[in-house]
N, CA, C and O atoms as a GROMACS GRO file, in nm:
protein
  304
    1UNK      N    1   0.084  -0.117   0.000
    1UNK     CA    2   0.000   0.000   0.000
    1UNK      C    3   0.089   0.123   0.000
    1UNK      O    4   0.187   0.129   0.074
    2UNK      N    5   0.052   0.233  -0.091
    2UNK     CA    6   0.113   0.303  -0.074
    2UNK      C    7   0.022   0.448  -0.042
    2UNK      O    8  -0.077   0.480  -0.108
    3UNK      N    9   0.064   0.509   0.046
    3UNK     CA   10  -0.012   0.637   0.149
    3UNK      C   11   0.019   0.797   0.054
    3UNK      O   12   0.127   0.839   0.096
    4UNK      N   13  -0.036   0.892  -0.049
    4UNK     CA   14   0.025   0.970  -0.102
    4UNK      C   15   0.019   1.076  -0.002
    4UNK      O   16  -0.080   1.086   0.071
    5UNK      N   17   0.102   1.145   0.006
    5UNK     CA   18   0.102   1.300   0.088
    5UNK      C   19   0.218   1.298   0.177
    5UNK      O   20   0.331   1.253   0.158
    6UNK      N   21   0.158   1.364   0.292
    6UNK     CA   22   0.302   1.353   0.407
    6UNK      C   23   0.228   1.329   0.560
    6UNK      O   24   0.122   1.268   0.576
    7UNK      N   25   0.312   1.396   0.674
    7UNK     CA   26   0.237   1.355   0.782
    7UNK      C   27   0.102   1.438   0.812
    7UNK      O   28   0.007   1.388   0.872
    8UNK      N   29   0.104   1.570   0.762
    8UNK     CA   30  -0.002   1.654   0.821
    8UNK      C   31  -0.116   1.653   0.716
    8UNK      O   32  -0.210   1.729   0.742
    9UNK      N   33  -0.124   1.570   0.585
    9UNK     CA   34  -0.219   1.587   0.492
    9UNK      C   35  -0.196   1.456   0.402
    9UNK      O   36  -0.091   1.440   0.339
   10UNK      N   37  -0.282   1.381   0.403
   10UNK     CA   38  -0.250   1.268   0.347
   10UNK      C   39  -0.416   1.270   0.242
   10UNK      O   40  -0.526   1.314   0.273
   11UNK      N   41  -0.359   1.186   0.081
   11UNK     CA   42  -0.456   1.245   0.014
   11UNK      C   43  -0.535   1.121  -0.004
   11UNK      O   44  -0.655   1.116   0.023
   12UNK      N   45  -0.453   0.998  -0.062
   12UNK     CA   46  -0.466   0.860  -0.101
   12UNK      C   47  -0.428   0.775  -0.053
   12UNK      O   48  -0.337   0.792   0.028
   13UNK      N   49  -0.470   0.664  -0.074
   13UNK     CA   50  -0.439   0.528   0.002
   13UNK      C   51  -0.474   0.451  -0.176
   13UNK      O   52  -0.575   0.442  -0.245
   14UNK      N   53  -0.336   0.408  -0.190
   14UNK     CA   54  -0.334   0.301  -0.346
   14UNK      C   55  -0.284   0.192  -0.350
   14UNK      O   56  -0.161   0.183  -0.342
   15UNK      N   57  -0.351   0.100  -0.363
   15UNK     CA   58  -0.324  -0.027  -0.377
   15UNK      C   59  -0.379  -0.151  -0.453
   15UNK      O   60  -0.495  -0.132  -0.489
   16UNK      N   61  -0.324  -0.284  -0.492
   16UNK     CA   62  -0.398  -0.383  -0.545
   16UNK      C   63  -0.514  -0.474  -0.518
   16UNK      O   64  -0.501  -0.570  -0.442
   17UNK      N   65  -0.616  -0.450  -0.571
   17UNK     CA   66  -0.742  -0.509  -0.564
   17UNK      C   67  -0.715  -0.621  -0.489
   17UNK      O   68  -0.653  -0.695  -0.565
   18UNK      N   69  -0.731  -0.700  -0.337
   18UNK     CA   70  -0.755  -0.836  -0.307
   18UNK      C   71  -0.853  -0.929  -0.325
   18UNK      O   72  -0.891  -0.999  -0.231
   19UNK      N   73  -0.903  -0.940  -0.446
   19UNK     CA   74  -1.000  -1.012  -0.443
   19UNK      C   75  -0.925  -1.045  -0.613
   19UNK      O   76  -1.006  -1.097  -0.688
   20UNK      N   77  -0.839  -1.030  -0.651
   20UNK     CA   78  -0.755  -1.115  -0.808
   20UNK      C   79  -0.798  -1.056  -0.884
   20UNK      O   80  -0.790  -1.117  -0.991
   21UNK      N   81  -0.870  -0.914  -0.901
   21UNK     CA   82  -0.917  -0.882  -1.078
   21UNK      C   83  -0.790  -0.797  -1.086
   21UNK      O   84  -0.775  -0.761  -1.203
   22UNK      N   85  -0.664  -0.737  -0.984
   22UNK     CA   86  -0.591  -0.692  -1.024
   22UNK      C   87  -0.559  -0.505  -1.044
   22UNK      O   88  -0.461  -0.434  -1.067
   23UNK      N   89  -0.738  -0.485  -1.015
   23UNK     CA   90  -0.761  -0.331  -1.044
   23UNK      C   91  -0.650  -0.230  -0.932
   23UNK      O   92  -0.615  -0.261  -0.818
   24UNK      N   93  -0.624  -0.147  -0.983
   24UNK     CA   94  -0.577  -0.040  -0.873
   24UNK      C   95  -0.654   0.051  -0.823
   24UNK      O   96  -0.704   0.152  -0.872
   25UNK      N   97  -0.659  -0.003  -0.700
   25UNK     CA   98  -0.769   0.117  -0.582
   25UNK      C   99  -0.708   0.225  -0.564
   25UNK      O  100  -0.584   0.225  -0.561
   26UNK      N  101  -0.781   0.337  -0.549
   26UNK     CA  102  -0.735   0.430  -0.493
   26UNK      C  103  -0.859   0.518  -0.398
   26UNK      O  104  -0.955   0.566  -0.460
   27UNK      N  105  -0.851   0.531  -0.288
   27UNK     CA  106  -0.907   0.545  -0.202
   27UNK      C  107  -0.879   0.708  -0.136
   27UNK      O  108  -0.778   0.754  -0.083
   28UNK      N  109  -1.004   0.766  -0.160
   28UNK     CA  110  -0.968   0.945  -0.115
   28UNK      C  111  -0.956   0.936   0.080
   28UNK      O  112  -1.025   0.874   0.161
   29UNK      N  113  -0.856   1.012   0.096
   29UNK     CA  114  -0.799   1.010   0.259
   29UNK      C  115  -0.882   1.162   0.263
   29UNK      O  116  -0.862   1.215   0.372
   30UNK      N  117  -0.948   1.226   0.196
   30UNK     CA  118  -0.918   1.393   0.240
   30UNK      C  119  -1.100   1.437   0.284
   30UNK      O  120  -1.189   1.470   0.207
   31UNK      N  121  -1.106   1.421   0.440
   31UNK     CA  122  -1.224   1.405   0.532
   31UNK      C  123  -1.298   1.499   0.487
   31UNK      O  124  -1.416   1.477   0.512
   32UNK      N  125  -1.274   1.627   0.411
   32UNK     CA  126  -1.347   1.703   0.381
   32UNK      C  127  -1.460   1.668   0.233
   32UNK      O  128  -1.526   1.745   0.162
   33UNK      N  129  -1.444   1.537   0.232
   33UNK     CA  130  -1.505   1.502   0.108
   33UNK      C  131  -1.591   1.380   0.157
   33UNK      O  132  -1.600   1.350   0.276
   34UNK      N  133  -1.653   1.312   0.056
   34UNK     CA  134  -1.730   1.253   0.110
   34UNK      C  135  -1.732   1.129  -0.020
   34UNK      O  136  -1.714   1.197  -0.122
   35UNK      N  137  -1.744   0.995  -0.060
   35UNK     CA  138  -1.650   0.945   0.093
   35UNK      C  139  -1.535   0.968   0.085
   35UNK      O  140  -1.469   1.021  -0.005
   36UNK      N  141  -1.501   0.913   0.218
   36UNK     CA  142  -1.354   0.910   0.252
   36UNK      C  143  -1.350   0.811   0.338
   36UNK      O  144  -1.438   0.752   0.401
   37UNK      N  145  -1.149   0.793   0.328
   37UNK     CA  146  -1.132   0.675   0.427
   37UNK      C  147  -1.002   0.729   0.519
   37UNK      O  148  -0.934   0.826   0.489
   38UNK      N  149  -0.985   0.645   0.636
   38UNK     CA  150  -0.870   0.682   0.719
   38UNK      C  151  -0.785   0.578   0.671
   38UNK      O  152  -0.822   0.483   0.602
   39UNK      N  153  -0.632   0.609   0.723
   39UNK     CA  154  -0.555   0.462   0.727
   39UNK      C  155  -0.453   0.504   0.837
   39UNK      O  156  -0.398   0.609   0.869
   40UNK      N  157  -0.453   0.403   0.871
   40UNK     CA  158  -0.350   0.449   1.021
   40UNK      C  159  -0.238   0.322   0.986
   40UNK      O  160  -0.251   0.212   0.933
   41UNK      N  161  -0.122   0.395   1.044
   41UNK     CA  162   0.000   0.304   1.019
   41UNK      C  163   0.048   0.290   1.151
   41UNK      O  164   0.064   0.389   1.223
   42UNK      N  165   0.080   0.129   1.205
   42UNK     CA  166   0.074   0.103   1.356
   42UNK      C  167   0.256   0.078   1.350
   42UNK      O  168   0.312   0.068   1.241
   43UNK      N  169   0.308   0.071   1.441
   43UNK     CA  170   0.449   0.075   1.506
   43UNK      C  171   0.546  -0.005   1.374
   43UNK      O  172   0.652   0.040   1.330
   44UNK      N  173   0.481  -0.122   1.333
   44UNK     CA  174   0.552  -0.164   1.224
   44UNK      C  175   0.523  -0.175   1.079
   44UNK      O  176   0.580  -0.263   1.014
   45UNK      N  177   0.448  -0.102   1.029
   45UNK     CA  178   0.452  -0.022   0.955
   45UNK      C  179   0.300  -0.080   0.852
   45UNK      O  180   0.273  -0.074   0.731
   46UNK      N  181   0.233  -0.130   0.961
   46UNK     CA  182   0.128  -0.220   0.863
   46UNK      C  183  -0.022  -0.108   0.898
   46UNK      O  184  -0.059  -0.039   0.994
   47UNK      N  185  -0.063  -0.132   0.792
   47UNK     CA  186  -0.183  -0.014   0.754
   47UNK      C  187  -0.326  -0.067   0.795
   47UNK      O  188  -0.341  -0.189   0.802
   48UNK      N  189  -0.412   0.003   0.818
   48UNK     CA  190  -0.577  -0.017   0.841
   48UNK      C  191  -0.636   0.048   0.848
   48UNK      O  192  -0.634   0.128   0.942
   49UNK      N  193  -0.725   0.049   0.752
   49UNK     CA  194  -0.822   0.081   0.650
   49UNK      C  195  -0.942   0.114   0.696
   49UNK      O  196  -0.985   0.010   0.647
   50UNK      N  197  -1.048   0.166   0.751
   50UNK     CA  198  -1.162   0.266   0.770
   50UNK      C  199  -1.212   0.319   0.717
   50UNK      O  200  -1.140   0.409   0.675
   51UNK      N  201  -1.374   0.333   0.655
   51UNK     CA  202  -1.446   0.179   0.670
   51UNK      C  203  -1.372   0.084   0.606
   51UNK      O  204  -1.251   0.102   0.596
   52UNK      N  205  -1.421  -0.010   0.562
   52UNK     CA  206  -1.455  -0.160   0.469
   52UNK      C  207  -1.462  -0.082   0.338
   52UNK      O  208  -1.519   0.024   0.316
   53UNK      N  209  -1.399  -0.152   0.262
   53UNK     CA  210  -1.381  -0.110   0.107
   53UNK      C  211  -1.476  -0.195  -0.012
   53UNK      O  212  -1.434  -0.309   0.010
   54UNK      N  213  -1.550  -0.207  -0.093
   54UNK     CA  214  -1.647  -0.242  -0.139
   54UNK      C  215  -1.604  -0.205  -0.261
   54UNK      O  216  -1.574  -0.088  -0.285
   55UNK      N  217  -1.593  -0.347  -0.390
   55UNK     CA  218  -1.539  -0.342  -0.550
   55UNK      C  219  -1.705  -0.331  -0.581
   55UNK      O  220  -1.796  -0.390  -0.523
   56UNK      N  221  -1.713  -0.250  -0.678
   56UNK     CA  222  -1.887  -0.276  -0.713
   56UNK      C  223  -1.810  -0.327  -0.900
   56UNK      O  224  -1.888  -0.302  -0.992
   57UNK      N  225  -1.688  -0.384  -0.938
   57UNK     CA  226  -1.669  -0.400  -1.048
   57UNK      C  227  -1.695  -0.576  -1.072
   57UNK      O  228  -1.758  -0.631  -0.981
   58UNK      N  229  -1.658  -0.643  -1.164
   58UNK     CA  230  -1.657  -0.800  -1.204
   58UNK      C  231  -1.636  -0.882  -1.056
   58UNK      O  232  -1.690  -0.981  -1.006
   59UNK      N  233  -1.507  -0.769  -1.003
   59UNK     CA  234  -1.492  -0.874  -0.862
   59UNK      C  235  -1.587  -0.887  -0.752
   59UNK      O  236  -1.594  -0.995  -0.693
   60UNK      N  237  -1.646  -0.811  -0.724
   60UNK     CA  238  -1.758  -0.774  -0.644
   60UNK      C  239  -1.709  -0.816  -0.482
   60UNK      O  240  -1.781  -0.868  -0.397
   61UNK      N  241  -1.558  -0.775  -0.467
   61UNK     CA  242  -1.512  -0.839  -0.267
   61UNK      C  243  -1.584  -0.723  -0.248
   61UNK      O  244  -1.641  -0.641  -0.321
   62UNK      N  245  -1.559  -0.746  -0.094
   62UNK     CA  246  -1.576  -0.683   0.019
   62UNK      C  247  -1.509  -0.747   0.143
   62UNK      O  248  -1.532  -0.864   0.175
   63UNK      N  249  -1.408  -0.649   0.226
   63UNK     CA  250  -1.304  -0.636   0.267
   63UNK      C  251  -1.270  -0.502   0.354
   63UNK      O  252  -1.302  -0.389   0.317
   64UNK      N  253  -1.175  -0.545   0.518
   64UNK     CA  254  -1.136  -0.451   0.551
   64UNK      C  255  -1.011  -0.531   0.554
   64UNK      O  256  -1.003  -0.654   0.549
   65UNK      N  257  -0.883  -0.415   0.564
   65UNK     CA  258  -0.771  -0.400   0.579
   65UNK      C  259  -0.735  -0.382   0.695
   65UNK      O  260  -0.768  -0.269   0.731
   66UNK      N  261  -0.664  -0.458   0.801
   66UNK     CA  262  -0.666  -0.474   0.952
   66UNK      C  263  -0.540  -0.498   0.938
   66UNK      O  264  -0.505  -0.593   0.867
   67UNK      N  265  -0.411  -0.388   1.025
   67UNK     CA  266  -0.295  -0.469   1.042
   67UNK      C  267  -0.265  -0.509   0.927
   67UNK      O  268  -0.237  -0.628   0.945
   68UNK      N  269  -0.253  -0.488   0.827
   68UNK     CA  270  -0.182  -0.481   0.718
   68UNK      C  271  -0.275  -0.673   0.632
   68UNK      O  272  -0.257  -0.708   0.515
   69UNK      N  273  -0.330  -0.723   0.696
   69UNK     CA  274  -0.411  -0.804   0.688
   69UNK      C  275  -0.551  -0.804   0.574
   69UNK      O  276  -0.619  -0.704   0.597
   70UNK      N  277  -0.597  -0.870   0.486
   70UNK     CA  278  -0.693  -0.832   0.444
   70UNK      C  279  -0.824  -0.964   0.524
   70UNK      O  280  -0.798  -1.084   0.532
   71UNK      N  281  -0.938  -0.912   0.567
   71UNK     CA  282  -1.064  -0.966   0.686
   71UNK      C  283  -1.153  -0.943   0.531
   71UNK      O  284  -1.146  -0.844   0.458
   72UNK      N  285  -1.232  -1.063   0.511
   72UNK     CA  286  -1.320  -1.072   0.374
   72UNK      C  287  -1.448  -1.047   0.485
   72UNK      O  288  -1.467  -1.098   0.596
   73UNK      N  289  -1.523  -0.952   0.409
   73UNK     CA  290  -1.685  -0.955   0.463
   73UNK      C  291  -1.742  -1.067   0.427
   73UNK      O  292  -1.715  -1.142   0.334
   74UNK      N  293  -1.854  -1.076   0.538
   74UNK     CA  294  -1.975  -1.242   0.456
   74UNK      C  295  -2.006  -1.174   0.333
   74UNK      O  296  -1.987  -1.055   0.307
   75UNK      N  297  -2.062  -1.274   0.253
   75UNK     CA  298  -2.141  -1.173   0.155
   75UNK      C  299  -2.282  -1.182   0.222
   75UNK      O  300  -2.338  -1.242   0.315
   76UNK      N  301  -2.319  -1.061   0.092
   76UNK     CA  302  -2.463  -1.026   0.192
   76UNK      C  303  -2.561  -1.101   0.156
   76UNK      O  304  -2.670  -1.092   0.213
   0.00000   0.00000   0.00000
């Protein structure tokens, strides 16, 4: 995952689709918008993701990012 910005303004959160179609996510960090997501980076350097991220493309996961971990939602 890679975090774009710096410490006091962070814009994106980009990374590879876990669910195998391969797509590149990119996920808006900037709260003044709507949506948006947080990502917090814990002591060793692994990321988590706020909310749950949702492909509405071919792949159709659903998924949070925990600890650098990917947690699959049930489906619904």
């Amino acid at each position: 995952m890679l975090v774009v910005g710096d410490d006091k303004y962070q814009k994106w959160a980009c990374f590879r689709c876990p669910g195998g179609c391969g797509e590149n996510i990119l996920l808006p960090l900037n709260k003044t918008q709507r949506p948006c997501w947080a990502v917090f980076i814990d002591w060793l350097g692994r990321p988590t993701i706020h909310p749950s991220v949702r492909q509405l493309n071919e792949c159709r996961c659903h998924f949070w990012i925990r600890q650098g971990c990917v947690d699959w939602c049930p489906d619904d």
